[in-house]
C-alpha positions as MATLAB code, in Angstrom:
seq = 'XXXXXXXXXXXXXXXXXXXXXXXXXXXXXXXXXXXXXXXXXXXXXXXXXXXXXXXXXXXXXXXXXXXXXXXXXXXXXXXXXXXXXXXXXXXX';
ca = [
       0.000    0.000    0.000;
       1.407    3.834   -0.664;
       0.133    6.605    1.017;
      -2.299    7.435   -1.343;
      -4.376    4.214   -0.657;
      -3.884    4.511    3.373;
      -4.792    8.428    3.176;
      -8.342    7.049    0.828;
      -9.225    4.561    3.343;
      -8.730    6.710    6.316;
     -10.455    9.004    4.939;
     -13.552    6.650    4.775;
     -13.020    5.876    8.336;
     -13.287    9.438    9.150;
     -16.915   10.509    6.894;
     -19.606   10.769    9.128;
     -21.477    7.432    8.084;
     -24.322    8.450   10.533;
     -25.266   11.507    8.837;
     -24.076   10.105    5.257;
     -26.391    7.094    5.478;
     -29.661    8.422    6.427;
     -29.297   11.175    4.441;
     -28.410    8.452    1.257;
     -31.959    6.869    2.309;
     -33.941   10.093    2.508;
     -32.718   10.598   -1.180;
     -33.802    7.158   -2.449;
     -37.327    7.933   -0.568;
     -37.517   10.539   -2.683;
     -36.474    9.331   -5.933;
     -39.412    6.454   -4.736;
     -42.190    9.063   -4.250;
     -41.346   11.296   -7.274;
     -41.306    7.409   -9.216;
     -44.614    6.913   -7.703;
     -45.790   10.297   -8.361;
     -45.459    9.811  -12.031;
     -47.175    6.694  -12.115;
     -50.514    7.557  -10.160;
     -50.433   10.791  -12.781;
     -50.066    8.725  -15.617;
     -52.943    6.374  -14.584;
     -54.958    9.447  -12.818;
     -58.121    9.046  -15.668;
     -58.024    5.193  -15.557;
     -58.423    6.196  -11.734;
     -60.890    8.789  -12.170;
     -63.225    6.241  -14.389;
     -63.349    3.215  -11.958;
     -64.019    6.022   -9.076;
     -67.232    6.889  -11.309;
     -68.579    3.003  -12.087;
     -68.172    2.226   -8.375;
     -70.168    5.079   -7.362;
     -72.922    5.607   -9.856;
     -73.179    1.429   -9.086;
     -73.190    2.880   -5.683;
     -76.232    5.499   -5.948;
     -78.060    3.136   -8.274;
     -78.326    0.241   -5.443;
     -79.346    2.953   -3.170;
     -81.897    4.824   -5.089;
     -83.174    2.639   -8.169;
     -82.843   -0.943   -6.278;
     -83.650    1.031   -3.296;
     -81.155   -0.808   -0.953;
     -79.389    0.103    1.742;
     -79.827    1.865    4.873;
     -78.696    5.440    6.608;
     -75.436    4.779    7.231;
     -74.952    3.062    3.204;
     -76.748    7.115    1.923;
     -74.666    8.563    4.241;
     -71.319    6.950    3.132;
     -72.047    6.940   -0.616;
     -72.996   10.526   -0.506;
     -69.573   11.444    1.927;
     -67.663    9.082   -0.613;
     -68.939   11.042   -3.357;
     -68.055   14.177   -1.756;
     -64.540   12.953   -1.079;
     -63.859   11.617   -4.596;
     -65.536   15.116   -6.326;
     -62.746   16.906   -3.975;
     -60.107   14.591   -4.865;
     -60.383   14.359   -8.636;
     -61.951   18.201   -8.813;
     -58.945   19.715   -6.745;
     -56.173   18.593   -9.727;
     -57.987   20.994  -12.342;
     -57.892   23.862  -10.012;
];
């Protein structure tokens, strides 16, 4: 070994690993979210149209079959709500 190889590997020894590490994971987190991020865009209107079947299935049980009880009006009605804020707050 010369003294360039010995100065290299103490100077590994020396790096902070316990700042360099977590900070190397918080950076691969992100890379992960903006990855995910991308792909929940892309299928956003795919998304979007199953959202719609399951709910218009959803108010047609309640008021054309007329099934269902309070709590099933109540849910469909805040799940509808939810969704309309969900998919209507992207266009804003």
């Amino acid at each position: 070994m010369n003294v360039q190889e010995n100065g290299l590997t103490g100077g590994l020894f020396a790096l902070p690993w316990c700042c360099i590490v977590p900070a190397a994971f918080s950076l691969m987190g992100l890379a992960g979210v903006t990855a995910a991020r991308s792909a929940v865009e892309t299928f956003t209107p795919f998304f979007l149209l199953i959202a719609l079947f399951f709910l218009g299935r959803a108010h047609y049980l309640i008021y054309v079959k007329k099934q269902g009880n309070r709590a099933s009006h109540v849910l469909t009605w805040l799940s509808t709500l939810v969704a309309a804020g969900v998919f209507g707050g992207q266009w804003l």
